[in-house]
C-alpha positions in Angstrom: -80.7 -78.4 173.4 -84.1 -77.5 174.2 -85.3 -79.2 177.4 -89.0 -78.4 177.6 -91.5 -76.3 176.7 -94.0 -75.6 179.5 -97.5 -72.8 179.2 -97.2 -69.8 181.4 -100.8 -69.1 182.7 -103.7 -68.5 179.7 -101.6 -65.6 178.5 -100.3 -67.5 175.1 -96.9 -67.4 176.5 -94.4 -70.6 176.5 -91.5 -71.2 179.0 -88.3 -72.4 177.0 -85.6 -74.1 179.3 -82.5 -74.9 177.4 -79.9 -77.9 178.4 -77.4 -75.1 179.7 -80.0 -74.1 182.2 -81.0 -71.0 180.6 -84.6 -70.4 179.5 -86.8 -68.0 177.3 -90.2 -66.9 177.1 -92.2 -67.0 174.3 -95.6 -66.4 172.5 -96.7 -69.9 171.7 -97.1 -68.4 168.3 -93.4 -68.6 167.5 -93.1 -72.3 169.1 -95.8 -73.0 166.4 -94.1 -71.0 163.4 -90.4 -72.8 164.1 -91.7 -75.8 165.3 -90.0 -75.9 167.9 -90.3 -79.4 170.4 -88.5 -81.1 173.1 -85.4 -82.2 172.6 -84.6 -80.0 169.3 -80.8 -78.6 168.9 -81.0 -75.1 169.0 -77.9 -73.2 167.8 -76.4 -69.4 168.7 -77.8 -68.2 165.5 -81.3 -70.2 166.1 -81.5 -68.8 169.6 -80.7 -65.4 168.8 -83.4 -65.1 166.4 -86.1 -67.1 168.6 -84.9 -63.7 171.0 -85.4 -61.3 168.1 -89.0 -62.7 166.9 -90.1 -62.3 170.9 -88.8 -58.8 171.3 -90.7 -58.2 168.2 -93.9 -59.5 168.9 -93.6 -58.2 172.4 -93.0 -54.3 170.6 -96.0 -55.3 168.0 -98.6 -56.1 170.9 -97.8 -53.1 172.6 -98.0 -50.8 169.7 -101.8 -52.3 168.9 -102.9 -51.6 172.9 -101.5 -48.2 171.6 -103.9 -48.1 168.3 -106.6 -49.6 170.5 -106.7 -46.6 173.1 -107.1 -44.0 170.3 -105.4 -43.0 166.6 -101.9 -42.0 166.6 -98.9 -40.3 164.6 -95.9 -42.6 163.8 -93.7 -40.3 165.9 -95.8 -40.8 169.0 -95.9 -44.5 168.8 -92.0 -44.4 168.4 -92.2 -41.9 171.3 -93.9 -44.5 173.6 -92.3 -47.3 172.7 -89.1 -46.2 173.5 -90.2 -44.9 176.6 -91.5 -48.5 177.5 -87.6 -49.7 176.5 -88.0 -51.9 173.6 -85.1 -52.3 171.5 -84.7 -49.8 168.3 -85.3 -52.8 165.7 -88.6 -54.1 167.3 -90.1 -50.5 167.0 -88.7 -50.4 163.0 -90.6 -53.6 163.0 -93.5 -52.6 164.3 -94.0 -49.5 162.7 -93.5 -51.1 159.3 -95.9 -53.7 160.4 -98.7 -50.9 161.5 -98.2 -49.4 158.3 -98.5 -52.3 156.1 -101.9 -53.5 158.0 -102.9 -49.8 157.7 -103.1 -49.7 161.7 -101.1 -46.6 161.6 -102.0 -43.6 158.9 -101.0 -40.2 160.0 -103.0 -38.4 157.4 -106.3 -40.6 159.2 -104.0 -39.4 162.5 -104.1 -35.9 161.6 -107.8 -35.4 160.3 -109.1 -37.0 163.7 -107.0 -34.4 165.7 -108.2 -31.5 164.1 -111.9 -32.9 164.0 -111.2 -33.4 167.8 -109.7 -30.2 168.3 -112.6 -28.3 166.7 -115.5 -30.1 169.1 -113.4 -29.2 172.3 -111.6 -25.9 171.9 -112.1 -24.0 168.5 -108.1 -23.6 168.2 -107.3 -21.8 164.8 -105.0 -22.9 161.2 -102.1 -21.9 162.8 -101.8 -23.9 166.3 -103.7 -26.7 164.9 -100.5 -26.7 162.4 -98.2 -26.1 164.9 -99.3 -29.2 167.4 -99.5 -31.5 164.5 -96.0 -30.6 162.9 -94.9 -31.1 166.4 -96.5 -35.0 166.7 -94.1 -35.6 163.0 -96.7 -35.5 160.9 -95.8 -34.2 157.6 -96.3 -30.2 156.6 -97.6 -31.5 152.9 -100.1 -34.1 155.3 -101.0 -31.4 157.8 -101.8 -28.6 154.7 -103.8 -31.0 152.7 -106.2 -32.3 155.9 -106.9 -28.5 156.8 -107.5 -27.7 153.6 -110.4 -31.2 153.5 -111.4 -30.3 157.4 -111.0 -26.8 158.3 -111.5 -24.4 155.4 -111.9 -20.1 156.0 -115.3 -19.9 156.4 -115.3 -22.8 159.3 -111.8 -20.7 160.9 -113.6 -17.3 161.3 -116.5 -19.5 163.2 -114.7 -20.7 165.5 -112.9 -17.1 166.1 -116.3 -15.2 166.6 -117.5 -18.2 168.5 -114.2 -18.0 171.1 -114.5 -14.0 170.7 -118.4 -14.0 172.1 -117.2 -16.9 175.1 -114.2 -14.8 176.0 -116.2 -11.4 175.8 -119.1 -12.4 177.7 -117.0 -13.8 180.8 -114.9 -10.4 181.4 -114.1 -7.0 179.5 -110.8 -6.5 177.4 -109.6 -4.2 175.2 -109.5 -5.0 171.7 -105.9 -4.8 171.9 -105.8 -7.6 174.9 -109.0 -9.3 172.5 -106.5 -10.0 169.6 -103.5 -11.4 171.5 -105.5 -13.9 173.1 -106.7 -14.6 169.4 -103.7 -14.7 167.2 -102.3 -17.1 170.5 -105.4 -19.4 170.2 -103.7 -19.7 166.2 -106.0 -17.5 164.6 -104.3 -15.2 161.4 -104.8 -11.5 162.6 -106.9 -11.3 158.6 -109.1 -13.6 160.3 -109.6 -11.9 163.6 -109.7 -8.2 161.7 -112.4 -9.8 159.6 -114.7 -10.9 163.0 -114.1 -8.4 165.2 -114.8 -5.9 162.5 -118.4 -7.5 161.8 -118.9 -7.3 165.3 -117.2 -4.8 167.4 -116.0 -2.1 164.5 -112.4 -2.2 164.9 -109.9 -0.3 162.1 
């Protein structure tokens, strides 16, 4: 039986104490949706899922501080969630829920990373591609943003614009030039094509 229901703070959170001395805390949002009161018989079956809705509502709120820090991938919310211990189901849960709200998009996810990744450090195609696959988002996703975002003409900016930064600060050979190139993800085409119009390699 339940006992009484008593507020915890201003934090929308309800204390549940049960005949048999135990007790459960949850969002008064779930006292309202079961209509819960004083005095109701609660069963196994009932209780268990009063613990279920918490520990999914619990996972949910969490996953939309998440969202509200920045954009993310669906593996990196999974990532964090775990991390943070919520149960296996409650992250299903909430993942579905992002996605059906449309709080969680990797293809948006994807676009803003390489949009961000441009403004701050000029990375080429291929590690752009690279970070992305490794954050779980799609190869068909990641080739379709890069091909919206970051077409050929804007790559072999951003390699002449890395080339001049790196070449004003110390001297290389062109040899040391295109390794640290091709390892900022830039196809060796691409860096041929810069240095060529700029330095006259063969």
């Amino acid at each position: 039986m339940l006992s009484s229901l008593k507020p915890l703070g201003k934090g929308g959170k309800i204390l549940c104490t049960f005949s048999n001395n135990t007790s459960l805390v949850l969002f008064k949002e779930i006292i309202l949706e079961e209509s819960l009161h004083e005095d109701d018989e609660i069963t196994e079956k009932k209780y268990l899922n009063l613990v279920q809705k918490q520990e999914n509502n619990e996972t949910l709120q969490r996953g939309l501080r998440l969202l509200a820090l920045r954009v993310h991938s669906e593996k990196e919310i999974r990532q964090k969630l775990v991390l943070r211990g919520f149960p296996q189901t409650s992250i299903d849960y909430t993942v579905n829920y992002l996605y059906k709200y449309s709080w969680l998009d990797d293809t948006e996810f994807a676009r803003q990373w390489v949009q961000s990744r441009l403004r701050k450090t000029g990375f080429g195609r291929s590690r752009l591609k690279q970070e992305l696959y490794s954050k779980g988002v799609h190869r068909d996703i990641i080739n379709t943003v890069l091909a919206e975002t970051y077409p050929a003409e804007t790559e072999q900016d951003q390699c002449r614009a890395y080339l001049q930064k790196i070449s004003r600060t110390a001297s290389f050979t062109q040899e040391k030039l295109i390794q640290k190139l091709l390892r900022r993800g830039f196809a060796y085409p691409v860096i041929k094509k810069v240095m060529a119009s700029d330095i006259d390699i063969t």
